[in-house]
Structures are given as C-alpha cells and as structure tokens.
VOLOFI-90720 format. One record per residue (C-alpha): residue in one letter; x, y negated, z negated. Coordinates in Angstrom, 1 decimal. Each point is the difference from the previous one (the first is absolute). Layout:
BEGIN
  rest      px      py      pz
     a       X       Y       Z
...
//
This chain:
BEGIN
  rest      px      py      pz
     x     0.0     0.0     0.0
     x     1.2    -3.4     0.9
     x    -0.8    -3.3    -1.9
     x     1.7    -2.1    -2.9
     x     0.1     1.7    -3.1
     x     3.5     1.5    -0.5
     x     0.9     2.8    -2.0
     x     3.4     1.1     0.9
     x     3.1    -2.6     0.3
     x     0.6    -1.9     2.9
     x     3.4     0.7     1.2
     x     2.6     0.4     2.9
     x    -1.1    -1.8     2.9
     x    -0.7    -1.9     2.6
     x    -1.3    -3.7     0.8
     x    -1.5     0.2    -3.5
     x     3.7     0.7    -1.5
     x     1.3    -2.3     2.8
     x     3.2    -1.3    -0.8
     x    -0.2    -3.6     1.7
     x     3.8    -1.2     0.4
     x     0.3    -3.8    -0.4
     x     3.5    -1.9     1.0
     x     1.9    -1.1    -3.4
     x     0.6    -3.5    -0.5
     x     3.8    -0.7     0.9
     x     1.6    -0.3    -3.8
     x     2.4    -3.0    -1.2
     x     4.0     0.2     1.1
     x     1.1     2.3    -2.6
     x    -3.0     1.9    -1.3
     x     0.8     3.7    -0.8
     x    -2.4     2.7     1.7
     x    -0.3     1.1    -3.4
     x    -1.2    -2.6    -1.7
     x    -2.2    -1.1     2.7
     x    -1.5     3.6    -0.4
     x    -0.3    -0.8    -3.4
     x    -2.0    -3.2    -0.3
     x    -2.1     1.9     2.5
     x    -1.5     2.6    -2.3
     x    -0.2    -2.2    -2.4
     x    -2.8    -1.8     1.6
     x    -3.6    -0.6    -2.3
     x    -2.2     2.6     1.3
     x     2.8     3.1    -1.3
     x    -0.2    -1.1    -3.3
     x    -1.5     3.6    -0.8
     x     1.8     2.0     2.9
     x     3.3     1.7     0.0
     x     2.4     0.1     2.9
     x     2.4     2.6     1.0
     x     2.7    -1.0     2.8
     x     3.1     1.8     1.6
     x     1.4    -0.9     3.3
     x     3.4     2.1     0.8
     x     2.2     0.1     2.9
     x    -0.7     2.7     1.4
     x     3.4     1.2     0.9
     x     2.4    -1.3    -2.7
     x    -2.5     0.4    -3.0
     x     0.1    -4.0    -0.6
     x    -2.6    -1.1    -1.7
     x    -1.4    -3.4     1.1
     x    -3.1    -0.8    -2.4
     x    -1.0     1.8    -2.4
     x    -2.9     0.0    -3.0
     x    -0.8     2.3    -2.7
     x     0.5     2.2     2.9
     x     0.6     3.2    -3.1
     x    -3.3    -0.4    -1.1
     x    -3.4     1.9     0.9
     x    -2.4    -1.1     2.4
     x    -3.4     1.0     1.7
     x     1.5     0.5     3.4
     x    -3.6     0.5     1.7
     x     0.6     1.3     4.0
     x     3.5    -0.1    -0.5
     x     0.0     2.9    -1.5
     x    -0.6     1.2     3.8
     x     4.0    -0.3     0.3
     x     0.7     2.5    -2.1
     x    -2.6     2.2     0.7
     x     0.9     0.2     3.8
     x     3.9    -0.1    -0.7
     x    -1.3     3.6    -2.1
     x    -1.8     1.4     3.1
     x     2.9    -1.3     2.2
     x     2.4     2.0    -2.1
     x    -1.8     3.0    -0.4
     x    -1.9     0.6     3.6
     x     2.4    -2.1     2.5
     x    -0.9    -2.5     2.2
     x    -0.2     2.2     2.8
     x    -2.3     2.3    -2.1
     x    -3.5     0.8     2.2
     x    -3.1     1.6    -1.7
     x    -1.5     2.8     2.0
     x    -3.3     0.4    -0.5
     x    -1.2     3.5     1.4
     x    -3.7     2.1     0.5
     x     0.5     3.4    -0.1
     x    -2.3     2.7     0.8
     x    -1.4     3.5    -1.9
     x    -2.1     2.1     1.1
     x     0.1     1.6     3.1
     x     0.7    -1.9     3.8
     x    -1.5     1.7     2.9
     x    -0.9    -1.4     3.6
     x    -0.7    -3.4    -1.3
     x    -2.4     0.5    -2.9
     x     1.9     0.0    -4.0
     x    -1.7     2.3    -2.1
     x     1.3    -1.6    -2.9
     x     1.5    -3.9    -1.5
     x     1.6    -2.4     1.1
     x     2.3    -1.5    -2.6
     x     1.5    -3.2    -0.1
     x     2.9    -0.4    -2.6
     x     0.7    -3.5    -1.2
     x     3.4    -0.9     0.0
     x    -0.3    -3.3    -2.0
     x     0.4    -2.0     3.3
     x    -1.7    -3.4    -1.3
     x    -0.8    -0.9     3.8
     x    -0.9     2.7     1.6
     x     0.6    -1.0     3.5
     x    -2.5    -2.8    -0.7
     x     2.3    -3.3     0.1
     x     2.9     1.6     3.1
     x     0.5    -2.5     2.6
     x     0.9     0.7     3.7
     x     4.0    -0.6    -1.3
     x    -0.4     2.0    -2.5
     x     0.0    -1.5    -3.0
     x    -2.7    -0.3    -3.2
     x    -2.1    -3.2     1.0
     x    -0.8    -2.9    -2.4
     x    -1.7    -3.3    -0.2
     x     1.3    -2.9    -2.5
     x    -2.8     0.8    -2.5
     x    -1.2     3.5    -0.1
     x    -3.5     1.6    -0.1
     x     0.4     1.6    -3.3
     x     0.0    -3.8    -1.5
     x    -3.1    -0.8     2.0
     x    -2.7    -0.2    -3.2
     x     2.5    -2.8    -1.9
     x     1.8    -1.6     3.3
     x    -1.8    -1.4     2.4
     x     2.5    -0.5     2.7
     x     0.3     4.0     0.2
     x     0.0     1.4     3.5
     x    -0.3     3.4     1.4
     x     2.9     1.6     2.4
     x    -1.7     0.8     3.7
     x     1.2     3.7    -0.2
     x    -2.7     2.2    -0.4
     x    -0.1     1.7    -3.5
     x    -0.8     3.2     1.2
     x     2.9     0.4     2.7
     x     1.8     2.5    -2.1
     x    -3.1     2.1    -0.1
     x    -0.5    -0.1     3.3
     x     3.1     1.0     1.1
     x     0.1     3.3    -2.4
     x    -3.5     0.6     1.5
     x     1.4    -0.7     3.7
     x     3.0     2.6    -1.0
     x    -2.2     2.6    -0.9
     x    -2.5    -0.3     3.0
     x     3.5     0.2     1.9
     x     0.3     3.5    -1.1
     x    -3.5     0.9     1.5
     x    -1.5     0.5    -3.3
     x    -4.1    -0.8     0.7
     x    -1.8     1.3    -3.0
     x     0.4     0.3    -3.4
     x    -2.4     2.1    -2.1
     x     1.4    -0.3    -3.2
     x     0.8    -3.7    -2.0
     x     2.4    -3.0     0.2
     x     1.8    -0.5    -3.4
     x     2.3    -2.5    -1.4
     x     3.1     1.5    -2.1
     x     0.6    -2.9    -2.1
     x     2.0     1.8    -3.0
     x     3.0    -1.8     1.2
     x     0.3    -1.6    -3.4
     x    -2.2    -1.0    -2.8
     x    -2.1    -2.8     0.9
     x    -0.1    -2.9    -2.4
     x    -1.2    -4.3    -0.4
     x     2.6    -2.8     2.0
     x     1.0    -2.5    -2.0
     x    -1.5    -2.8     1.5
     x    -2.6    -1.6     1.7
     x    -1.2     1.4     3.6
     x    -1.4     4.2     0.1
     x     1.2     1.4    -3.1
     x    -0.2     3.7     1.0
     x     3.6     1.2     0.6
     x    -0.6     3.2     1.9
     x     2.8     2.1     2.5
     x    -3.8     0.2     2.8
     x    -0.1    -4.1     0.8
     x    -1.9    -1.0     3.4
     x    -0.3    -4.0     0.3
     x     1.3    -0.3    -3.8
     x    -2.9     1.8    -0.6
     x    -2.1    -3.1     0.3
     x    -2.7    -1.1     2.5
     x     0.5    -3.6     1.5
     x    -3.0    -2.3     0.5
     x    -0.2    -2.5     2.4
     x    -2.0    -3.2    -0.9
     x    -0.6    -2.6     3.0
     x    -2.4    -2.6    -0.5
     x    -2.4    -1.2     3.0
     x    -2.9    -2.8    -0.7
     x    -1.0    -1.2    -3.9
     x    -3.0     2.2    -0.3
     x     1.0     2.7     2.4
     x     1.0     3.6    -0.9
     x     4.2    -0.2    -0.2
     x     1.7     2.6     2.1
     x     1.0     3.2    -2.0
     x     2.3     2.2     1.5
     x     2.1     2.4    -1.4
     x     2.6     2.6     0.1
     x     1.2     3.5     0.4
     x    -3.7     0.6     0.9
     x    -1.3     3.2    -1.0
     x    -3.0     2.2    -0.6
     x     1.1     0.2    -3.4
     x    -1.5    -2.9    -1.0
     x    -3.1    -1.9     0.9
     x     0.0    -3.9     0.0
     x    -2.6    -2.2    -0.5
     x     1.2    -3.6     0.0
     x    -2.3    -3.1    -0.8
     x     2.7    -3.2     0.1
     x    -1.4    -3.4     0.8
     x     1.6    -2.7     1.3
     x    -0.4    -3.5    -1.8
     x     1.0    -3.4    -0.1
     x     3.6    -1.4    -0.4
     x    -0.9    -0.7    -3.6
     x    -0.9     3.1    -1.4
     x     2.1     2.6    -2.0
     x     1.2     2.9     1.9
     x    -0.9     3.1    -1.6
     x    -0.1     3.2     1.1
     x    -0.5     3.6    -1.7
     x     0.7     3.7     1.2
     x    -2.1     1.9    -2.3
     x    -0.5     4.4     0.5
     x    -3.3     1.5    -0.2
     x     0.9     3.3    -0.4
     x     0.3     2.9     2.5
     x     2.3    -2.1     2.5
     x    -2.4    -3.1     0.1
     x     1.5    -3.5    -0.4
     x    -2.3    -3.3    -0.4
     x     2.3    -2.9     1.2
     x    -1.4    -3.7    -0.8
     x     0.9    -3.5    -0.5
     x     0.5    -3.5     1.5
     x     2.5    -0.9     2.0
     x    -0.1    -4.2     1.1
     x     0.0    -0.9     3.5
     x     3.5    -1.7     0.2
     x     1.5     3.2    -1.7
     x     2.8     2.1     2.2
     x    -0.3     3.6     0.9
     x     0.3     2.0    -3.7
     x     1.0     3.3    -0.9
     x    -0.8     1.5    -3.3
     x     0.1     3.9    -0.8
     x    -1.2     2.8    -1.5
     x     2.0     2.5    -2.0
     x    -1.5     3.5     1.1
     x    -0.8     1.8    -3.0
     x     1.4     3.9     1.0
     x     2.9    -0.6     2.4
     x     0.1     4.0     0.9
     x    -3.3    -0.4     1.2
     x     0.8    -2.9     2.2
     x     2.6     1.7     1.8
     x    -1.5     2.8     0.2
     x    -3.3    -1.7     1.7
     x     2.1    -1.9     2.1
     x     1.8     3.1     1.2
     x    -3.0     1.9     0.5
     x    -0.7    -2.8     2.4
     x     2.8    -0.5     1.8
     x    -0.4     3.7     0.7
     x    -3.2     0.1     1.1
     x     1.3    -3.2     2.4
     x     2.9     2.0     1.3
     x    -2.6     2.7     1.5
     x     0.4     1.9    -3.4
     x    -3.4     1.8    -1.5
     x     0.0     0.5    -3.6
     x    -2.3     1.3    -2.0
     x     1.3    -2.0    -2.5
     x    -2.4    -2.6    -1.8
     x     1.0    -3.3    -1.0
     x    -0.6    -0.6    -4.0
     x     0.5    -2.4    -2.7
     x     2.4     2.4    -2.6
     x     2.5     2.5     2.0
     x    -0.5     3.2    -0.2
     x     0.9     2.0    -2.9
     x     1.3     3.1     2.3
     x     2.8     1.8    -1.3
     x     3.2    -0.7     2.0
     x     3.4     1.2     0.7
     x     2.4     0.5    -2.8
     x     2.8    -3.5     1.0
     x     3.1     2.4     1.2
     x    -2.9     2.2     2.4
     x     0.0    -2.4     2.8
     x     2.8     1.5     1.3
     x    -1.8     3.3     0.6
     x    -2.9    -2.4     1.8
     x     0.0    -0.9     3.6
     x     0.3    -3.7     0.6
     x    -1.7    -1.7     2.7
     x     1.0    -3.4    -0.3
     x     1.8    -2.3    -1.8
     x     0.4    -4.4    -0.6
     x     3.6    -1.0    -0.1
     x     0.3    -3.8    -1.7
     x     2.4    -2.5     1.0
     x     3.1    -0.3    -2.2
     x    -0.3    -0.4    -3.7
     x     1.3    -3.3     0.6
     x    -2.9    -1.2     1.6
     x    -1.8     0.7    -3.0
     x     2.1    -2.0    -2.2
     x    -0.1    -2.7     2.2
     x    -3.7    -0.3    -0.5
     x     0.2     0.4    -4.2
     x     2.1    -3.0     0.0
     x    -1.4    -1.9     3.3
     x    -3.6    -0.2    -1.9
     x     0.8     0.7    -3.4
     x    -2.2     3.2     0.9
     x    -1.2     1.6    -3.6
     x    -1.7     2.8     1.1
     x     3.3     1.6     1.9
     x     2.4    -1.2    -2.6
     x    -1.9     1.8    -2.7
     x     0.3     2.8     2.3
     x     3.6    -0.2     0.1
     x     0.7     1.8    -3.6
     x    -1.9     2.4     0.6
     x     2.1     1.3     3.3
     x     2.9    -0.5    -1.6
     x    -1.3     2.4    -2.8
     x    -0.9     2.8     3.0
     x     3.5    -0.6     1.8
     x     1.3     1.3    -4.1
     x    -2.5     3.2     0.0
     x    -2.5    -2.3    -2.4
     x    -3.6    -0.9     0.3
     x    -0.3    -3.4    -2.1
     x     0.6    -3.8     0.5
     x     1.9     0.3    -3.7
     x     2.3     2.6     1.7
     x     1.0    -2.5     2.9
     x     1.0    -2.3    -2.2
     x     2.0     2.2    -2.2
     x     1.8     0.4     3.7
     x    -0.1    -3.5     0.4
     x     1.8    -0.7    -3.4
     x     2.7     2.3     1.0
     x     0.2    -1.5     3.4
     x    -0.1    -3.7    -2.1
     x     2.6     1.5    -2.4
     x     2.5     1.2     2.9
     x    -0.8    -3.7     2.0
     x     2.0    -2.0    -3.2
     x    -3.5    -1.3    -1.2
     x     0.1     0.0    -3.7
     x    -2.9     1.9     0.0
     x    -0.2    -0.1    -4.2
     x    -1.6    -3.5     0.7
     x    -2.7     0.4     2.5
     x    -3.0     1.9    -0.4
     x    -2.8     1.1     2.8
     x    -3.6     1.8     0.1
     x    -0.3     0.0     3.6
     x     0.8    -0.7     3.2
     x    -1.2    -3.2     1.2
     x     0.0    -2.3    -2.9
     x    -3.2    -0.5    -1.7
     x     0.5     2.3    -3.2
     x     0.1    -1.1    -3.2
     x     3.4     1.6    -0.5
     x     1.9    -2.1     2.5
     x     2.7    -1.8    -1.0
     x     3.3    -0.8     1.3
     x     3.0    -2.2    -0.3
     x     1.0    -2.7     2.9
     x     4.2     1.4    -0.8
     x    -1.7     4.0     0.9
     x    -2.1    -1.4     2.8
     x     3.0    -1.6     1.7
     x     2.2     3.7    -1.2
     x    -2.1     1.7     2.5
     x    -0.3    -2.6     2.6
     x     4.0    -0.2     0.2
     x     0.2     3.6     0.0
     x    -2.7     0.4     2.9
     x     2.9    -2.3     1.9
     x     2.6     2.9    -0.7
     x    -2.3     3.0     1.8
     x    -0.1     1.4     3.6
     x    -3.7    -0.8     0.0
     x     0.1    -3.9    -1.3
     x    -0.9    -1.1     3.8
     x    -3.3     2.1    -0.5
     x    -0.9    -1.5    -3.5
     x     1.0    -4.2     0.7
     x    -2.1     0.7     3.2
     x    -2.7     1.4    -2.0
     x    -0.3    -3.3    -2.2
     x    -2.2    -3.4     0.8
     x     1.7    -2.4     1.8
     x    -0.4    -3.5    -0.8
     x    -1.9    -2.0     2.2
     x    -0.5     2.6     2.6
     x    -1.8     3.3    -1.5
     x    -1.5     1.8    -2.7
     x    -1.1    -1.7    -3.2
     x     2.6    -2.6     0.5
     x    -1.6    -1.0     4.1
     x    -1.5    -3.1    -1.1
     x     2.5    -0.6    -3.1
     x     2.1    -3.2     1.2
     x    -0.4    -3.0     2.6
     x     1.0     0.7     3.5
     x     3.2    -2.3    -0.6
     x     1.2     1.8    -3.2
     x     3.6     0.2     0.3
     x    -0.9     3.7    -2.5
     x    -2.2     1.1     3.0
     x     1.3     3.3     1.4
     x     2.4     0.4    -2.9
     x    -1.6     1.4    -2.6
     x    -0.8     3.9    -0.2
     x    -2.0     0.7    -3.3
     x    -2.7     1.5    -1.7
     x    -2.9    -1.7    -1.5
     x    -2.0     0.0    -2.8
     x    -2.8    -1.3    -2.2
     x    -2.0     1.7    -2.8
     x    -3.1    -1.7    -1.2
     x    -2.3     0.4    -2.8
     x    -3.5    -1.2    -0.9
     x     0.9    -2.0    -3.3
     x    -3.6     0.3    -1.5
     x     0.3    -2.0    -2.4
     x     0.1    -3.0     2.0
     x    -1.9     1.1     3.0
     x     3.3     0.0     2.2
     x     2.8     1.7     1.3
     x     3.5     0.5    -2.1
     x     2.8     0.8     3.1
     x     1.8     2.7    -2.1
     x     2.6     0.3     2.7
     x     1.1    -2.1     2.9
     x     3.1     1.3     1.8
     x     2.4     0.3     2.8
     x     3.0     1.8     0.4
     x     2.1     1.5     3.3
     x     3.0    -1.4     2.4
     x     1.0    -3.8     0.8
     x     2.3    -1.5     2.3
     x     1.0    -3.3    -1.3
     x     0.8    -3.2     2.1
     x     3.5     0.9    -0.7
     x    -0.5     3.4     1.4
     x     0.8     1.8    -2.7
     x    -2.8     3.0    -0.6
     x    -1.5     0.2    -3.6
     x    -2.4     2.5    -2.0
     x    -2.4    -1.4    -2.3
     x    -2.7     0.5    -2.2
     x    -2.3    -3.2    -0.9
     x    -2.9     0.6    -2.8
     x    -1.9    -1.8    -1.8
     x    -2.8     1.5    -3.0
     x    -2.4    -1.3    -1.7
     x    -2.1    -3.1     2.0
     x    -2.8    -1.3    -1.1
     x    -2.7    -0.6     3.7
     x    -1.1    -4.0    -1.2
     x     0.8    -3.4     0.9
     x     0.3     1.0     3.5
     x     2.6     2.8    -0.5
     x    -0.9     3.0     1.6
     x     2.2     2.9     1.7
     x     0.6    -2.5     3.2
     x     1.9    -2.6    -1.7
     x     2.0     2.6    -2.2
     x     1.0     1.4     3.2
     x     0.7    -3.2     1.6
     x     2.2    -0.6    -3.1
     x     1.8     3.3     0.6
     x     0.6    -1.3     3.5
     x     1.3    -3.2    -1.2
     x     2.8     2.0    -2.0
     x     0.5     2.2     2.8
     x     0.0    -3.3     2.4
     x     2.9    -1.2    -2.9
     x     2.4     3.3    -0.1
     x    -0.2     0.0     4.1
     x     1.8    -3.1     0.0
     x     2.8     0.4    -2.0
     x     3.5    -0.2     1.0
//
C-alpha cells in the first residue's frame, strides 16, 4: 500500500537523499583547510548532531581532515560498501548465477509426464533488467523507492525476459506438453526481512524485486487517471478507480489486496502531476514466479496442466544434491556479478543488498544472513578493517545494529584500491553529477563534478514527539580526485539532526557537498 504514514526508516537513496553539491566560498590568504572545516560543523543548526570526518590519501595513507573519525556512527546506505566488498570477495566479480528448470518424470514424444522444476539460484534480476550490451539496467532513482520518491522510474526492459527466455529454451528442445506441475525450488537459503525501506522479503526466487509497478498518468480534472501496470498476469485481477483532479489537490493514492489475487487501486492524482509509479510488494514471491512461468510456458507453445494459485504448492521436491540425477532443459545465465554490484551502489538498492549476506552465507555451505556476515567479518578482519569497532545487522544499512567508524570506512575503501577487482567496485559507485544517487547532486559548473565516486546515505526517523523527522544518519563516503590531482578516500557523517527550521535531508546533503566542494580543492 502506498500513502504517507511511515513505519520503517527512510534510508539510502535517491533524490530524497540527494546530496546537492554547492561551490565553497573561496577562504582568506592563509586559512587552513582544517580549520575552515572546522567553523563549518560548527554551524547553529548541529548543535545536537555529531560529525565523523576522515579524508586520506589514498596511496601514501596521509590524512588530510580528519574528525572524531574513531568514533561510531549510523552509516545508513553506506553500509552497502561493505556489504558488496563481502560479495565481491567471496563470489568474484566475474561470478554468474545460473538459474536452471529441471525436469522429473518421464519425457516422451513431446508430452512430460511429470514436473518441471525451476531451481532459484538467488539471481536478484533474473534476466529482468539485461540490456542489448549486456549489462544490468538502471535508472537514477529506482522502482523499489517508488511509494516514498516520486521521481522513481521504471527501466524499459521487460521484467519477465528471463522467464521467457527459459521458456523459449525449453520449447527449443520440442517439449509441447507437460502433464504434471511447475514448481519453484527456492530453499537456496533461509528467507528473512531487508533492512530498509523498499520490498522487505529477502528471498533466493525474485522476479521484478518481487514487486508490481503501477503506473499513474493523469488525463482531465474529473476524468478517470490512466492505470497501467506491470508484469501483467493472470495471477492477479485489478480493478483501479483513480481520478484525476485539480492542480490543488493532494495526490494520494492506495494499492489495497482483496484477497484471492484481487487488488482495489484508488486515489487522486492532480492534473499538472508527471507520469507516477508506485508498487506493490507481492505477498508469496514463489507463487509469482511460478504464475509467471506457467505463463510464459503456455506463450512459448507449452500446455501445462498446471494452475496458477496464490500459495505454491506444497509438493514434495528433490532432496538439494538430486538435481544432478535430473535432466535439465534449460537454464538463465546472469551477466557478471559485477553488474549486480553496480546496481546495489548505483541506486542504493535495499532489497539486493540485503540479499547479498545471505549469498555469501551459501558460497560458505550456510543458510543465514547472520552466517554471511560472520564471512564478512572475516573477509573485514583480513581487509585491515579494525573490525572490533564496527558492528552490522544486515546488508543494506537500515538495522538498528549499524554502526561504523569513518577511520574503518576509509580501511576498506583503501584496501578496495589494492585488489585485482577495484575497477569493478569504483565503477559500481554514484558518480557525482552524472549518475546514481549523486545525478543531480552538484551544478553543471562544479569543479567536484565527475570527480567524486561514493556511496550515499540517509537514515530518517519519525521523531513523534514533535510530529517530525530526526535524520539519524546523513552520509557519504567513496573516492575523490582533488584539484591537485591527488585521489582520496573518505568517509563524511553526520548523526543526529533535528528536520526544523528549514533543515531537512537536502540541505544536510548540500552541506556534505560543500565539505566535499572544500577537500577537492586543496593543494
């Protein structure tokens, strides 16, 4: 359901979390960076907050501001950095899922007299984001975001191309009929919540992030708004009752189930409003990909006797290591694990990074998040990151549990710089001024713009007492080239400010982008 109240933090992304880079005013002869830096923080509206700085020379090790940077801090989405350096380390960054159906049961002139078996592979894509080059497609602000952001769009690749193409492999192989069921195998690992907002179910079966996207276009004030919205399927029924009204009135607009598949979508959307996507987290994500393979087989020539349903079956299936006694008949092969790092960090994508721990838990013969990040302390512990003063609950930043250091953050980052696979990660990070959660962070003249690789992040919660927001976390941390040309890593936080006055997540980040606008130019 989409609309205003908000129970979960508001964290990691986007236009929302947009860090809006203004130029620094030129200092007096003589002025040292550092103290410039610190009259900065010092400024009325931090009176409550606490800042954590470290800028280092990448190379040498020199440090070139620094602030409390020993001391603990809600890092929000940057967690995402050490989260994907884990999965780095402990899949590769040439690493591909392979996502296969097998088939039991007996094959005979067409006709299966048994299952078909599709056995998820924890591929957080699957096929539905791959563009002609390639690579895992993304827009600036993603569609998981769309019920708190706007400004979210929707990539043009159909959602369902992975399932297609396993349906087109198997009508390759003359298969015609199947007699028996489709199942999903989704025992990859034990699902569990993400730590953040966006879908929450963190699952190894995920078609479209397991989410339905609504369109919302508005036509004349008192006309029916257009409702479209995708992957369609027979799984669920629609009925959608949005008006359009004048400029004035409050957009609203709710996604509400009615049980057995039915959604009841309503609201108002004003005239002058752009196109708006919101979505709709489906409630059994087995049974959505298992619908929409049904489907896609049934399109691809393919009977089935197979019936689409709202829970998935409860049918017994193959012990995990009997798939190898099982003929397969077609399988999805991802772009490079790279890719999907490059989306985590691009979008500050929750869903994916919560995902994360729980792969590197399978690549270690476990089946929980907690086990990936046991891996991921070891990992941490073998990078040079003083592991003893961090602490994580998840992957993507939103747990209560999150805390780290900026003198750890910047640990990892210079250790990133030492590995075979640092092109894949710095590539993988927003780049300010042109993509990612940092597109639309700085003027077109900023001398910063195109120089700063980093990873955002903003945590907010609902201070109730007051009726407004508390911004837990605002933060930034990644690579910098300075004027000088000398490259930097850096970690930039700032906890604990109070939303009043006029002070809200924007002009935090736009003070973040002041001190980066500061550290770029020094000599």
């Amino acid at each position: 359901m989409s609309g205003t109240v908000r129970s979960q933090p508001i964290f990691a992304a986007s236009a929302l979390a947009m860090l809006l880079v203004t130029i620094a005013s030129p200092a007096a002869a003589g002025d040292s960076l550092a103290k410039k830096v610190d009259e900065f923080l010092a400024q009325p509206h931090y009176k409550t907050a606490h800042w954590g700085l470290s800028f280092v020379d990448l190379t040498t090790g020199e440090v070139i501001v620094s602030h409390d940077a020993d001391k603990l801090f809600a890092p929000a989405s940057t967690t995402k950095l050490f989260s994907t350096a884990a999965a780095l380390d402990a899949l590769g960054s040439d690493y591909r899922f392979r996502t296969p159906i097998h088939y039991r049961g007996t094959l005979a002139e067409g006709v299966l007299d048994g299952d078909l078996i599709l056995v998820a592979s924890g591929d957080p894509c699957l096929g539905g984001r791959t563009n002609e080059k390639g690579e895992i497609a993304f827009e600036d602000s993603d569609h998981t975001y769309a019920n708190w952001m706007p400004e979210s769009t929707l990539t043009p690749h159909d959602p369902l191309a992975g399932m297609q193409e396993l349906a087109r492999q198997i009508a390759a192989t003359g298969l015609k009929r199947v007699r028996g069921d489709v199942l999903i195998d989704d025992r990859l690992f034990d699902p569990s919540e993400g730590s953040g907002s966006g879908p929450s179910r963190v699952t190894p079966i995920m078609v479209n992030d397991n989410v339905l996207d609504f369109t919302f276009e508005p036509t004349e004030p008192g006309q029916p708004a257009k409702v479209s919205w995708r992957p369609r399927t027979a799984l669920f029924q629609v009925e959608a009752n949005v008006e359009t009204v004048a400029e004035n009135v409050p957009l609203e607009t709710w996604i509400k189930p009615r049980g057995e598949g039915k959604l009841l979508v309503t609201g108002k959307i004003p005239a002058n409003k752009a196109k708006l996507v919101r979505i709709y987290e489906v409630p059994e994500p087995a049974a959505f990909a298992r619908a929409v393979l049904i489907e896609a087989l049934r399109n691809a020539g393919i009977e089935t006797s197979a019936e689409l349903a709202q829970k998935h079956p409860d049918t017994v299936l193959p012990k995990p290591d009997g798939y190898s006694a099982l003929p397969k008949v077609a399988e999805l092969v991802s772009p490079p694990f790279a890719e999907n790092a490059r989306l985590v960090l691009k979008v500050s994508h929750n869903l994916h990074a919560s995902t994360f721990p729980a792969l590197v838990a399978v690549k270690h013969g476990k089946r929980e998040v907690k086990d990936g990040l046991k891996a991921e302390h070891a990992f941490l512990a073998r990078a040079g990151v003083d592991v003893d003063a961090i602490s994580f609950g998840g992957g993507a930043g939103g747990a209560r549990a999150d805390y780290v250091t900026p003198a750890a953050t910047v640990q990892l980052l210079r250790y990133m710089g030492t590995r075979p696979d640092f092109a894949a990660y710095e590539r993988a990070l927003p780049i300010l001024g042109v993509d990612g959660t940092l597109a639309k962070a700085c003027a077109a003249d900023s001398p910063a713009k195109g120089k700063v690789f980093a990873k955002t992040g903003t945590l907010v919660w609902d201070n109730l007492l007051v009726d407004r927001g508390l911004l837990t976390s605002k933060a930034l941390a990644g690579y910098m080239t300075t004027a000088s040309g000398r490259k930097l890593a850096f970690a930039a936080f700032v906890n604990g400010v109070h939303m009043k006055d006029g002070i809200d997540t924007k002009r935090v980040g736009r003070d973040l982008g002041t001190l980066c606008e500061m550290v770029h130019g020094e000599r």
